[in-house]
N, C-alpha and C positions, 0 to 999 in steps of 0.2 A: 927404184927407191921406195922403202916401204911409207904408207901414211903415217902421218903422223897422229900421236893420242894426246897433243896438247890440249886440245879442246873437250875431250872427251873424260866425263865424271866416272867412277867405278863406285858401286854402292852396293851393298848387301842387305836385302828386305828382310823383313819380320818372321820370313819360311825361309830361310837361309839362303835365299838363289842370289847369286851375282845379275847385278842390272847395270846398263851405261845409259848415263844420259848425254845430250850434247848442248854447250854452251855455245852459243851465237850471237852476234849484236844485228840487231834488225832493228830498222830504222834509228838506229843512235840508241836503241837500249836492248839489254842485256836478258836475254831470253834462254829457258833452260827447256828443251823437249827431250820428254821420255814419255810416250805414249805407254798409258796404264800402268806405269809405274816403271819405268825402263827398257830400254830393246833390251831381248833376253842373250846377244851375243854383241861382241862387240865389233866384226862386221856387217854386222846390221847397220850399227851405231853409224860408222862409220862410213857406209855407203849414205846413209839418209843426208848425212852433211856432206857429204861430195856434193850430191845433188842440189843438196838446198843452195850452194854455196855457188851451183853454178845458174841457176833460177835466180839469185840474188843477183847474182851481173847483169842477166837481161832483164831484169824488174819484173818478173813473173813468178817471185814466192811470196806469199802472204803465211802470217800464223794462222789469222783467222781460216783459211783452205784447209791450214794441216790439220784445225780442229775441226772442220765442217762434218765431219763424220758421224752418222748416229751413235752414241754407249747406252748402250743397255742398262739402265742401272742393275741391274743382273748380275753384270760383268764385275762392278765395283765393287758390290758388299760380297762379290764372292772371294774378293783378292782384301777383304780386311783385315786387321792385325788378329791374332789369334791368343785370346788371353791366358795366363800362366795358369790362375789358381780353377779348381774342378768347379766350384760355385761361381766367378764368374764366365766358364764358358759354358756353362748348362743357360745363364740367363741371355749370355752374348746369342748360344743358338736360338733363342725365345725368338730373342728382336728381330734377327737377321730375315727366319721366317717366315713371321708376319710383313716385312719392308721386302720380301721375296716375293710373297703371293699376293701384295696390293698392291705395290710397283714395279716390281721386277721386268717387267717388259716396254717400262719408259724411258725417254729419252735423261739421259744424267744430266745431261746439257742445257737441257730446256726444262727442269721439274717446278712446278705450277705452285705460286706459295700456298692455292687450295688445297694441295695435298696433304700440308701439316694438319689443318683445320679438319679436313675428312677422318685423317686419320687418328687424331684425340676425339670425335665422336665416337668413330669404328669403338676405339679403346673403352672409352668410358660407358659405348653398352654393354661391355664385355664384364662392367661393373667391377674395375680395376681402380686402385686409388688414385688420387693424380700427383701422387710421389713417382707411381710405378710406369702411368703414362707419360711423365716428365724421363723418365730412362729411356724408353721405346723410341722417344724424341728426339734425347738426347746421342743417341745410339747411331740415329742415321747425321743427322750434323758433324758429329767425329768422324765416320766413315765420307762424306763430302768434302770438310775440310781439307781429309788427307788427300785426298785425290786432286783438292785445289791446288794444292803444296806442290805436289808431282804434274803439275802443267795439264791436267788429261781433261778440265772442266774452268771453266770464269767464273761462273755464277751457284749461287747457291740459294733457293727459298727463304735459307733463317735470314737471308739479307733483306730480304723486304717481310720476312715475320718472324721476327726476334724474339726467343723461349724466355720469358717472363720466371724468374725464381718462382721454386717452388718448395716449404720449408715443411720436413715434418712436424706437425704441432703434436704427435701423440706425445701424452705424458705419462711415464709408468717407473716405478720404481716399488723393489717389495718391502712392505715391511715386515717387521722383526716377524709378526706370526704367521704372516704367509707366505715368508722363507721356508719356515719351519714345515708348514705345512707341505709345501713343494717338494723340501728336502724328502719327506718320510717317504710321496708316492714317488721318488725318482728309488728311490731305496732301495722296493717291493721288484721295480726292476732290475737294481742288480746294486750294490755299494760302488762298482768302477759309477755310473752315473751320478749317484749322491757325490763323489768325489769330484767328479767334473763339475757339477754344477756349486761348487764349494769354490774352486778353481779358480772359474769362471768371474765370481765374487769378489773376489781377493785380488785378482788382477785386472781385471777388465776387459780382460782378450773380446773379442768379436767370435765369433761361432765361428766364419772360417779362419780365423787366425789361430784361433784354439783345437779344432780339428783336422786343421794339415798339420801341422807342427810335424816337423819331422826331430826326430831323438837328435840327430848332428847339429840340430841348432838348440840344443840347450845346455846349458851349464851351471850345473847344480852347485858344485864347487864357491861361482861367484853370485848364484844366486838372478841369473841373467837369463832371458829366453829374445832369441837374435829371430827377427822378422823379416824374412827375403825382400818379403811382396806386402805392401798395407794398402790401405784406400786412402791415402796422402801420397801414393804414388813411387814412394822411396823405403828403403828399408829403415828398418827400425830398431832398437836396442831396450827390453823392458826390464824394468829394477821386481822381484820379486822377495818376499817374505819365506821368511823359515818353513811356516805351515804351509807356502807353497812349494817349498822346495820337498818339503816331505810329500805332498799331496803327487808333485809331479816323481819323484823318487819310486812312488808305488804303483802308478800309472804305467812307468818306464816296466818295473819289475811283472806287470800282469804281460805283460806281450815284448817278454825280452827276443826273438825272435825275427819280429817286424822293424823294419826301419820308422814307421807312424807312430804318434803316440796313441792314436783312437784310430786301428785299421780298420779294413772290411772284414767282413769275413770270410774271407780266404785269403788274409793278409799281401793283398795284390795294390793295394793305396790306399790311403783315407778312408774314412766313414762315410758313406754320402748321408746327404742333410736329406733328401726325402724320404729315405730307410730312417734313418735317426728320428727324424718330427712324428712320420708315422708308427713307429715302433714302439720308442719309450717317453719322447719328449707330453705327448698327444695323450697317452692314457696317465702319465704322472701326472697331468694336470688337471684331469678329470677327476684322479681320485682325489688332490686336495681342493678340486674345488674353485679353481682357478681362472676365473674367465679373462680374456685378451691379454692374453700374456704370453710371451715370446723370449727366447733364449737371450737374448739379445739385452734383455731386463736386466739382466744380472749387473748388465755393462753400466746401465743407469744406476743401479742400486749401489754400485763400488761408489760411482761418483760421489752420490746420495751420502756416505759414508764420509766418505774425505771432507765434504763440506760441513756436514754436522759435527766434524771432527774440531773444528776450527781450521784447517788445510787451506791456504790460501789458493786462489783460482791459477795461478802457476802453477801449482805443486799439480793440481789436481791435473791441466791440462797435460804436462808432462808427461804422467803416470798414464792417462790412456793414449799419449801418441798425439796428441791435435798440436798443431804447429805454432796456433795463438791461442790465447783464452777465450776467443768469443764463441766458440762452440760450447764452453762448459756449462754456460747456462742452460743449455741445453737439455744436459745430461746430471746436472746436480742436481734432481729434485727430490725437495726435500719431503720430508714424510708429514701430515698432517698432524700427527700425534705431537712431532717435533715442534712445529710453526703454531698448534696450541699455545703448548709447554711457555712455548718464546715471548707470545702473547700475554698469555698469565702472568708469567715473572715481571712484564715490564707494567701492569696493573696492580702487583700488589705493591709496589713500590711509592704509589702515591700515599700523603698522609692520611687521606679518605676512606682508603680502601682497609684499614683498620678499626672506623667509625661504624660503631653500630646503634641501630635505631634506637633512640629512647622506647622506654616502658610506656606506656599509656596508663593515664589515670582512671581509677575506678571510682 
């Protein structure tokens, strides 16, 4: 009579392979083993709970045994998810890395909450912000988590040293003349880039949302660009203007060809962003002149826009994708010239500010 797979789970990982886990009640609760993320057959599976099941009769199985085993954190971050878009698996390889060549030969099971602490020193001589050490950080936590989730580890460091928020404070937004200025040197490098960065304005996209875009997710028609993949985790649906629609209409029309809107060149995928920052981003900025300013600005600057519009913080959050308002603060800022302006108008309006000094007598 063949075994049975009542107990046994069928799962398909993030690199498409078929995994079985097995469900068990050990000692009155409900326990799930799949060592490193599932046996990779399902006689495996299925031998492993014979056995357990027959060590459970004679009281000689324990979980804790079936974990007593050294894991390599090695083993872990090499079985992690493997992200979709080209920007983040170029930073996902960063992290991995570095958690490769400073722990990769420790115990997963037993990792020391000193290790967090070591390694934001490591980081921070490396003279990285601690936006970008809060990633490095947060990089191996997700990759621990998951492996909690899949039974293969108990404990984890951030449990006894929990990652404290970390919030970017830069504030950047351009104004009206050093758009202008930006616009002329992206120019010199070609008009497709003055038109990206026009784009970019107008909608708000993020640099990888605006340069993978692939042609089959936009629709000029309704005036819509469809977002597989965002950093809110879900896809997305964005409302676009005419003069985006024409901006993207002639983007479309320069590389009718390629499936990308901004290919490489050999129209084989995307742009990548470190050809792109060093090629034209990097010298358009030097020629207007431009110091700590980042593609990314533009995104600020749309916001910048909506709020000085009178747009209320709904509309504006909508329009770039944030799921509540409390990010727009963020991202609306306003321009100095404006927050004058704003200033003034609410001063001349007292009856004083129309009084002027008497004449002095001679």
């Amino acid at each position: 009579m063949p075994p049975t797979t009542r107990s046994l789970t069928r799962r398909v990982n993030v690199h498409g392979e078929i995994r079985w886990h097995v469900r068990m009640v050990v000692m009155g609760k409900r326990v799930r083993f799949g060592p490193l993320g599932g046996f990779p057959t399902m006689a495996e599976a299925i031998r492993f709970r014979e056995d357990a099941k027959a060590r459970l009769r004679l009281g000689t199985f324990f979980p804790e045994q079936f974990k007593a085993t050294a894991l390599p954190l090695r083993t872990v971050l090499t079985r992690a998810d493997t992200p979709t878009t080209q920007a983040d698996r170029k930073n996902t390889r960063a992290y991995q890395t570095f958690w490769l060549d400073r722990a990769g030969h420790l115990d997963a099971k037993q990792l020391p909450a000193s290790l967090i602490d070591d390694a934001r020193a490591a980081l921070s001589a490396r003279k990285l912000s601690p936006q970008t050490i809060h990633h490095y950080l947060k990089y191996l936590r997700h990759v621990l988590n998951r492996a909690r989730r899949d039974g293969v580890i108990d404990t984890s460091p951030f449990d006894r040293a929990p990652l404290p928020a970390v919030h970017n404070l830069r504030v950047r937004a351009y104004a009206p003349q050093e758009r202008r200025k930006i616009l002329k040197g992206l120019f010199k490098q070609g008009d497709e880039w003055r038109d990206a960065a026009e784009l970019a304005g107008l909608t708000g996209l993020r640099w990888t949302e605006q340069f993978t875009l692939d042609k089959r997710h936009i629709d000029l028609k309704q005036g819509l660009i469809h977002l597989p993949s965002t950093k809110a985790g879900r896809p997305q649906i964005r409302l676009v203007s005419r003069r985006a629609r024409q901006l993207l209409a002639q983007q479309i029309a320069r590389h009718r060809n390629s499936r990308w809107l901004y290919p490489n060149q050999t129209a084989t995928g995307p742009i990548d962003y470190a050809n792109f920052r060093k090629r034209i981003w990097l010298p358009a900025c030097l020629a207007a002149g431009a110091t700590n300013a980042r593609w990314n600005d533009w995104r600020h600057t749309f916001a910048s826009d909506l709020t000085m519009a009178g747009h209320s913080d709904r509309t504006v959050a909508h329009l770039l994708g944030h799921t509540s308002t409390q990010m727009v603060a963020r991202y609306a800022h306003l321009s100095e010239p404006h927050l004058r302006e704003a200033v003034e108008a609410m001063a001349n309006k007292w009856p004083t500010s129309q009084l002027s000094k008497p004449a002095k007598k001679r």
